[in-house]
N, C-alpha and C positions, 0 to 999 in steps of 0.2 A: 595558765591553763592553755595547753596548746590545743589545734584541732577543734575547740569549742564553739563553737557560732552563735552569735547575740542576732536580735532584731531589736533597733528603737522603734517605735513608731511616734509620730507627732511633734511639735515644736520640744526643741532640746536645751531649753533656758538656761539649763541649770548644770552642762557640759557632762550627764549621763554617759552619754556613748565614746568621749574620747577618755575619761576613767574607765570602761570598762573594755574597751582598745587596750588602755594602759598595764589589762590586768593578764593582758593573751589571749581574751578572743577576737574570733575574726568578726566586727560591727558591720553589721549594714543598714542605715537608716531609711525611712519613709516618713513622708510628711502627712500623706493620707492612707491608713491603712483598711483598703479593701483588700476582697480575695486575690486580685490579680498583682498588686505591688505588693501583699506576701508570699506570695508564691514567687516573685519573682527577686524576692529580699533571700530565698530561701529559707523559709520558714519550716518546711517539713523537715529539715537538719539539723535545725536550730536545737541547741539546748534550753536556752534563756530567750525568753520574748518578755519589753519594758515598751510598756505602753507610758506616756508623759504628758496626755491630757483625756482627761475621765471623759470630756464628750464623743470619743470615740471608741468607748467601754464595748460596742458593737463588736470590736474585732476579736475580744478576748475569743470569742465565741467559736469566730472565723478559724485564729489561729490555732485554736486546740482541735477544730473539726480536722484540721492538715495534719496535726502535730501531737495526738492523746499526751504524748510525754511531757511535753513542753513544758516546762517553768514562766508561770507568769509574775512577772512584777510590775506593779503599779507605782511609778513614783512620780506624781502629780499633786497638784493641790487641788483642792476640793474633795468634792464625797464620789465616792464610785457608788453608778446606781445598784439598786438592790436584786438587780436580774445579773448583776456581772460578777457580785461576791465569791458565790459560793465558786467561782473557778478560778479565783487570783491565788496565787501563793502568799503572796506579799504585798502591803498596798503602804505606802511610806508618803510620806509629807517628805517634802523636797525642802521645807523651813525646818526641820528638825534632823537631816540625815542627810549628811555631805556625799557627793558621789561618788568620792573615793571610797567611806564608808561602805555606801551600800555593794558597788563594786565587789569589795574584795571578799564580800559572804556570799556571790553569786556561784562559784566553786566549793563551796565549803559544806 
C-alpha cells in the first residue's frame, strides 16, 4: 500500500511497525503518545494508528480528535479500558496474532 501512513505508539515488543513498514506503509513510532508527539508522528494523515500498550488507551481519544477517520488498532496484551472501546477498530492479543498477520488486513 503505498502513500499510507501508520503511527505505532508505545513499546514495540512484538516488531508491529517493522511488519507493517514491510506491508508499504510509511511507520512512524512514538514511545509516549501525547497530542504533541502525534501531531508530530503525523497523525492527522495517517490511515492506521496501533496503539501496543493499553496504559496509554488515553490517546485513542487524542488521535481520533486530529484524525475522525483514523483506523484504530490495539494490539497489546491486556484489557483495554472500557472508556477506550467503543473507539478501537480492532483490539488483538499480540499472543494469538502474529504481526505479519495482522499487518497485512490493515489495507484490506
Amino acid at each position: 500500500m503505498s502513500d499510507a501512513i501508520a503511527v505505532v505508539a508505545g513499546t514495540d515488543d512484538h516488531g508491529i511497525a517493522d511488519a507493517i513498514d514491510a506491508e508499504g506503509f510509511d511507520v512512524t513510532s512514538v514511545d509516549v503518545a501525547n497530542r504533541p508527539a502525534l501531531e508530530d508522528a503525523g497523525i492527522v494523515d495517517a490511515s492506521v494508528y496501533v496503539l501496543t500498550e493499553v496504559e496509554q488507551a488515553t490517546s485513542i481519544s487524542v488521535a481520533k480528535d486530529l484524525n475522525p477517520a483514523l483506523k484504530v488498532v490495539v494490539y497489546a496484551d491486556g484489557s483495554l479500558p472500557d472508556f477506550a472501546r467503543g473507539q478501537a477498530d480492532l483490539m488483538l492479543d499480540p499472543e494469538l496474532f502474529e504481526p505479519a498477520d495482522v499487518a497485512a488486513e490493515l489495507d484490506a
